[in-house]
C-alpha positions in Angstrom: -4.6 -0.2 19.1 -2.9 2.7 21.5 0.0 1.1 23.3 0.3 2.3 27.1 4.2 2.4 26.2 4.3 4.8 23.6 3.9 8.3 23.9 0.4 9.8 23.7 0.9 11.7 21.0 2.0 8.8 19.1 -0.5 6.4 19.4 -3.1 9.4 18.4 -1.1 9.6 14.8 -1.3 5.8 14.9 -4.7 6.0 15.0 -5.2 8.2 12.5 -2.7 6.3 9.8 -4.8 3.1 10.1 -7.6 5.4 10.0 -6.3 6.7 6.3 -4.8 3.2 5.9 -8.2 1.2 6.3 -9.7 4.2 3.7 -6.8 3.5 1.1 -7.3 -0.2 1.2 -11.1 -0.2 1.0 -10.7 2.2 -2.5 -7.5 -0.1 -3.4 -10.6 -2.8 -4.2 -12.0 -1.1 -7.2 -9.3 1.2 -8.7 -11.2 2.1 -11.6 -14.4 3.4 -9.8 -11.8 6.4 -7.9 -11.8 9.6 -9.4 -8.0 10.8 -10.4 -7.3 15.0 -11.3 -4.1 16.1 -12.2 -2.4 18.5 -10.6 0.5 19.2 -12.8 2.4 16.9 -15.3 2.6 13.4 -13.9 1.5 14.5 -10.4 -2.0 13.1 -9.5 -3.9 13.6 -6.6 -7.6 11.3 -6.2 -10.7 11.4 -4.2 -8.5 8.9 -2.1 -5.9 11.4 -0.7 -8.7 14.0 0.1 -10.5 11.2 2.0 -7.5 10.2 4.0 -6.5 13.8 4.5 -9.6 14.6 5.8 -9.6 11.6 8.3 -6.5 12.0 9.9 -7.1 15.9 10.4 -10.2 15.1 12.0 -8.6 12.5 14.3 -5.5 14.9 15.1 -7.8 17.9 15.8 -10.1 16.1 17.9 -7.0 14.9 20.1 -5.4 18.3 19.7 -7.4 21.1 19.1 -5.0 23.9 19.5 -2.2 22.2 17.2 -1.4 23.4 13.7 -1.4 21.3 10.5 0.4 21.1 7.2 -1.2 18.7 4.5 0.1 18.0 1.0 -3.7 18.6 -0.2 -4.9 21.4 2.0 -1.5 22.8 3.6 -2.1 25.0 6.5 -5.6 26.1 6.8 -6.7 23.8 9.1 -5.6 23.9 12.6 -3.9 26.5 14.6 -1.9 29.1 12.6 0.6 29.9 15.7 0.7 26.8 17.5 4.2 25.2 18.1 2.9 22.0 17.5 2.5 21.3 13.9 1.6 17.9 11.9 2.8 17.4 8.9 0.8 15.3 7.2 0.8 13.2 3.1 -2.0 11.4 3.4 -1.2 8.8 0.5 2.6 9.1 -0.6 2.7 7.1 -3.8 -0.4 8.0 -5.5 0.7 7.3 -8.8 1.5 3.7 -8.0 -2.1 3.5 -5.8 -4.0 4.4 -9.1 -2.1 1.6 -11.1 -2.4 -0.5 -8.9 1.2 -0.8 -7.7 1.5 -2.2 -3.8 3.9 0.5 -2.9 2.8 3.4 -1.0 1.8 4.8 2.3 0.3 7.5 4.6 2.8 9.7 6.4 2.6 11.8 9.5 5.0 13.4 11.7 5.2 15.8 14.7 7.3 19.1 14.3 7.8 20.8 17.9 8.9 24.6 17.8 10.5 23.3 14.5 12.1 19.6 15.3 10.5 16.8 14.3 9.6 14.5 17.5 7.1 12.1 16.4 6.4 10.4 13.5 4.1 7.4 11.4 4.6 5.6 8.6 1.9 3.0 7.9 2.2 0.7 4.9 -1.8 -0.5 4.2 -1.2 -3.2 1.8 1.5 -4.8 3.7 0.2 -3.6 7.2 3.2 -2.6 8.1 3.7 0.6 10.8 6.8 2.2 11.6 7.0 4.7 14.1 9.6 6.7 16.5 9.8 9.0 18.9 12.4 11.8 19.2 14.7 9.6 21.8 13.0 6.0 22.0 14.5 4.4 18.6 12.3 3.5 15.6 10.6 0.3 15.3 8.4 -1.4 12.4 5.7 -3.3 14.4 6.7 -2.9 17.1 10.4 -3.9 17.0 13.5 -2.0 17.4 15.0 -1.6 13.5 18.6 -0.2 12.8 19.5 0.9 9.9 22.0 -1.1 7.6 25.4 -2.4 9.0 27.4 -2.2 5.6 30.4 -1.0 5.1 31.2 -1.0 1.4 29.0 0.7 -1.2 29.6 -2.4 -3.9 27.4 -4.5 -1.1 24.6 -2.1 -1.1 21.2 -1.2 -2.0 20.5 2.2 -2.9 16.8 3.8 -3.5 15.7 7.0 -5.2 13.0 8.8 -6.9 13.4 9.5 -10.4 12.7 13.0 -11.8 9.3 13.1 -13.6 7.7 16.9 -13.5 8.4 19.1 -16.4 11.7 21.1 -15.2 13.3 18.6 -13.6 16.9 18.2 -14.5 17.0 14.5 -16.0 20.5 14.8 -17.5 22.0 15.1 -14.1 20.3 11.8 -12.7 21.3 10.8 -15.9 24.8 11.7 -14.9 24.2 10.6 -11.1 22.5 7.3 -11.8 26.5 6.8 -14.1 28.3 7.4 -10.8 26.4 5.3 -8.7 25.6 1.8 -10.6 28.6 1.2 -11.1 29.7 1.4 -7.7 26.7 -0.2 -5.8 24.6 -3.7 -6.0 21.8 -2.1 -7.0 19.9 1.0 -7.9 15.7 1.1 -7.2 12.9 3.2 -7.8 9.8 1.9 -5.6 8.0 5.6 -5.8 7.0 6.4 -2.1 9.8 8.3 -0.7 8.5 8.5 3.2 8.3 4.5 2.4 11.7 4.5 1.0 13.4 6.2 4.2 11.3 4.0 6.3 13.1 1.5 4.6 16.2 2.7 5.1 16.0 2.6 8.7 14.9 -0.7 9.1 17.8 -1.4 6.6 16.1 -2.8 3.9 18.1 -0.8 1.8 21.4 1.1 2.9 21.1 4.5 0.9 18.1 6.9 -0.3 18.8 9.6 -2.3 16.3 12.1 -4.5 15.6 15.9 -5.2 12.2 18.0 -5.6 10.7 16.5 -2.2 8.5 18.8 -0.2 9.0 18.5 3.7 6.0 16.0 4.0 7.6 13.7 2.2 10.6 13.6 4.6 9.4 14.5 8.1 8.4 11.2 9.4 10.5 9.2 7.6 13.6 11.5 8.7 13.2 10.8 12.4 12.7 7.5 11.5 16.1 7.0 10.1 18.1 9.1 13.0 16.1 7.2 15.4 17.6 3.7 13.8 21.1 5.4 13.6 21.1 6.7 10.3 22.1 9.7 9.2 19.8 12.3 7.0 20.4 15.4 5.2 20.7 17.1 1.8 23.5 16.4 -0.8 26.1 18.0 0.8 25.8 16.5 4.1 24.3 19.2 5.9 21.4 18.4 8.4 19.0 21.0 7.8 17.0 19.7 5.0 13.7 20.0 5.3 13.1 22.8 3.5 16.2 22.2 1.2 13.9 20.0 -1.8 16.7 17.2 -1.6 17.5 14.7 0.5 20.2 11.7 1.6 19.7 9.3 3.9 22.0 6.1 4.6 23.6 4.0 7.4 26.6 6.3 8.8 29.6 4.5 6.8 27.5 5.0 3.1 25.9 8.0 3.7 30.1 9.3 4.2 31.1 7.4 0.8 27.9 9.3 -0.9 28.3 12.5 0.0 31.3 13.3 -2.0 29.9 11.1 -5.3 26.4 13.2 -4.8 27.8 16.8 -3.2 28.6 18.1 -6.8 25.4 17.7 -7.8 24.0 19.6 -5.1 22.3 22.9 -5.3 24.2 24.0 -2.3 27.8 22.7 -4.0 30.5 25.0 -4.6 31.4 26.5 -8.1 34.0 24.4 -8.9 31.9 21.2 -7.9 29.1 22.5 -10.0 31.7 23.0 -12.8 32.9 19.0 -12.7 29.4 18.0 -12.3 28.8 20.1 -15.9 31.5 17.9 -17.0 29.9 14.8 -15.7 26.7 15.6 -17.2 28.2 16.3 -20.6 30.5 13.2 -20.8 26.9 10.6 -20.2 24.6 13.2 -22.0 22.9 10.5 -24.4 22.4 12.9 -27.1 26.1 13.1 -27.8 28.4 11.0 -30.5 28.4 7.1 -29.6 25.9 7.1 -26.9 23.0 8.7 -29.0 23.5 5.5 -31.7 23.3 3.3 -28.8 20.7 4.7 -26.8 18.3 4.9 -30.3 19.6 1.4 -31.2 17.7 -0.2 -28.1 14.4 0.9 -28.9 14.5 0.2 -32.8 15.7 2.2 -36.1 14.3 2.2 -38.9 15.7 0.2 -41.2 16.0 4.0 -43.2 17.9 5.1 -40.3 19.5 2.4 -39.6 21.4 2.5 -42.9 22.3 6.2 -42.4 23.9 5.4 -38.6 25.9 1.8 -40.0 29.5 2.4 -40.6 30.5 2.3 -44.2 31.1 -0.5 -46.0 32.9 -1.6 -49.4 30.3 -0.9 -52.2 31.1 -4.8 -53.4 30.0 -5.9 -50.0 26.8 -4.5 -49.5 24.9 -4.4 -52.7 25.4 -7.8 -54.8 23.2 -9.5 -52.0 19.6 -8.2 -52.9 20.4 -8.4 -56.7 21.5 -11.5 -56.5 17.9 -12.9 -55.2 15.9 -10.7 -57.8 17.8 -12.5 -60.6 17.6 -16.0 -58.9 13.4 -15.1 -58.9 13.8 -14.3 -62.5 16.0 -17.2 -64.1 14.4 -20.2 -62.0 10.4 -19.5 -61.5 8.6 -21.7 -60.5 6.4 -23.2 -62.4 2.6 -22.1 -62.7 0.3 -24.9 -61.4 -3.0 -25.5 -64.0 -5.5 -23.0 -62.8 -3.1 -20.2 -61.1 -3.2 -16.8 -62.4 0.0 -15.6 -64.7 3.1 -14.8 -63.0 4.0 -11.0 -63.2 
């Protein structure tokens, strides 16, 4: 439903994310029956996202015919090539979790004006959740006012990401980054929906969400959602223009300061020196080095082969005696053969 209070624009992307939302639960019924392609390693896209896609174009278009539109699934070739109104649209954010099953994800839309994001959806379908803001006017999750986290210390907080999973992706450094942070924070998730993770954030669910490789319709709506709750947003260094930028950091005010300088070294944008100690950093939790190799390959199982070329050395006395010991115990007490059972070997 349109709300005389909100601008017109807005309810018009309302519309369209229950729209996609209604479309996304309806498949959400029978999982197995959508069709699923792959569009590189681990990135999926279904019949799903092309339906939604296509539903919330047509609702935009209708309302706006002369704006422009960038989609995940069909970027820019619908809509007006020069307007100054753009939508930026990801039609089902979270796929991978949608064809598994997994209750977390959502359809995004935002409103870029001559380059600045001004409006901006985030609907949740399973949970019926909608957050919205307008440039201005605060952010609110069903209608009412959210503000983003009031913590203070990071050992109190929540932190969200998105874990690297395309071929090329750097997984040492999260490997490195993920070292810096658990320690120092309550807790460390992964819930797979970034727009859904900043929406988050700004209704301060959790107080931090950091991740890199996002494209900008990942971010749009959910980055006016967190400056509208009175977050802060931008890439690992702290700069604010990070749309374009492929990483992203978003927090209450007093935790996104304490993560900028854990996370700035790791940044694309950091200075040589920082990229130098984050080298460091990388190499001193890389698990395929000394101690932390045998431990990481002891968790999931060595052989027993392998197990007895890792184990420290013992005295020969020690170790041997104890399988001998049982063979000759077999071989001077048998048992005896009941009447009828075939010769012992």
């Amino acid at each position: 439903m349109s709300s005389p209070n909100l601008h017109p624009m807005l309810n018009v992307a309302i519309k369209a994310a229950r729209a996609a939302g209604a479309i996304i639960n309806r498949a959400a019924l029978d999982i197995e029956a959508v069709r699923i392609s792959q569009k590189q390693v681990n990135d999926f896209v279904t019949e799903v996202d092309h339906a939604s896609e296509h539903s919330i174009i047509e609702t935009l278009l209708t309302a706006y015919p002369g704006h422009g539109i960038l989609a995940e699934e069909s970027g820019s070739q619908h809509g007006a090539k020069d307007s100054d109104f753009v939508w930026i649209i990801d039609p089902l954010d979270g796929t991978t979790n949608f064809i598994h099953g997994f209750p977390v994800y959502c359809v995004s839309i935002a409103l870029s004006v001559r380059g600045k994001i001004e409006q901006a959806v985030v609907y949740d379908p399973t949970r019926n959740d909608l957050f919205t803001a307008t440039k201005g006017r605060g952010a609110f999750m069903n209608e009412r006012r959210i503000r983003v986290s009031k913590r203070t210390r990071l050992a109190e907080c929540l932190i969200s990401t998105g874990f690297p999973f395309r071929t090329g992706d750097n997984f040492k450094q999260y490997l490195a980054i993920m070292a810096d942070l658990m320690p120092r924070a309550a807790g460390l998730r992964r819930p797979g929906a970034a727009a859904l993770d900043l929406a988050y954030v700004a209704a301060g669910f959790s107080d931090a969400f950091f991740e890199t490789g996002l494209n900008v319709w990942d971010v749009a709506a959910g980055s006016l959602l967190v400056t509208e709750a009175g977050g802060l947003i931008g890439n690992f260094t702290g700069e604010p223009d990070f749309l374009e930028q492929r990483e992203c950091l978003a927090g209450a005010p007093r935790i996104y300061g304490q993560l900028v300088p854990l996370l700035a070294q790791y940044s694309k944008f950091a200075s040589v020196d920082e990229k130098l100690r984050a080298s460091d950093r990388i190499r001193s939790v890389d698990p395929s080095r000394s101690h932390a190799d045998l431990y990481a390959r002891s968790t999931v199982g060595l052989t027993e082969e392998k197990a007895d070329e890792e184990a420290p050395a013992v005295p020969a006395e020690a170790a041997a005696p104890q399988p001998r010991k049982l063979t000759r115990v077999r071989r001077d007490a048998p048992a005896a053969p009941n009447e009828g059972d075939a010769p012992a070997r």
